[in-house]
C-alpha positions, 0 to 999 in steps of 0.5 A: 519364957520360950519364944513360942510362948512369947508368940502365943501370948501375943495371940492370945492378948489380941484375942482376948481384946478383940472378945472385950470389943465383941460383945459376945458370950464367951462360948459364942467367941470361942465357937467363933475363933475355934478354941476351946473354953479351957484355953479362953479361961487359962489365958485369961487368967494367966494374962491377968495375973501377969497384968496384975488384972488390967487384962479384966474384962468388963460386964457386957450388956446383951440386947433385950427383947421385949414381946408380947408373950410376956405375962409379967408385968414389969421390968426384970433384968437377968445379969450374965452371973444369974442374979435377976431384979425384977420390978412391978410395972406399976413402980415407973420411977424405980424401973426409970432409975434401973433402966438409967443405971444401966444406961449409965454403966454402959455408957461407962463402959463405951467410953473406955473403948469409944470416948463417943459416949 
């Protein structure tokens, strides 16, 4: 591998670090760090495969904002691949357990980067 190689990989581990630690959506970070979304997946998946996918990143979970313009009772959840549960306002102990998963993974997934959790 030539040293600029060398020196970009560096770069890009950083940054693909500093992207797990953000939160963001991967467009929101690119925008942010002014590269383009082609380059953030070739890295990505080329400092994956080098790592045997330790690079993975994890699910991030977003902010939920609930407001009163909501005409759906209940509870649905949308996950960043599109696929959405939604559960009747009526069926408290299942919204619990969903809600405690999801506690749950987070929590997981903090402990990785803060063992605080």
């Amino acid at each position: 591998m030539a040293r600029g190689e060398l020196g970009k990989e560096a770069v890009w581990r950083d940054r693909l670090r500093r992207f797990r630690a953000s939160r963001m959506t991967v467009a929101r970070f690119c925008e942010l760090e002014r590269v383009s979304l082609a380059s953030f997946y070739q890295w990505r998946r080329k400092l994956e495969s080098r790592s045997g996918g330790a690079e993975k990143t994890q699910p991030a979970f977003q902010q939920v904002v609930v407001t009163s313009a909501m005409v759906s009772p209940g509870l649905r959840v949308r996950l960043a691949s599109g696929a959405e549960i939604e559960v009747a306002a009526g069926d408290l102990d299942v919204i619990r357990a969903v809600v405690g998963e999801l506690a749950r993974a987070e929590c997981e997934f903090a402990a990785e980067e803060d063992a605080a959790c």
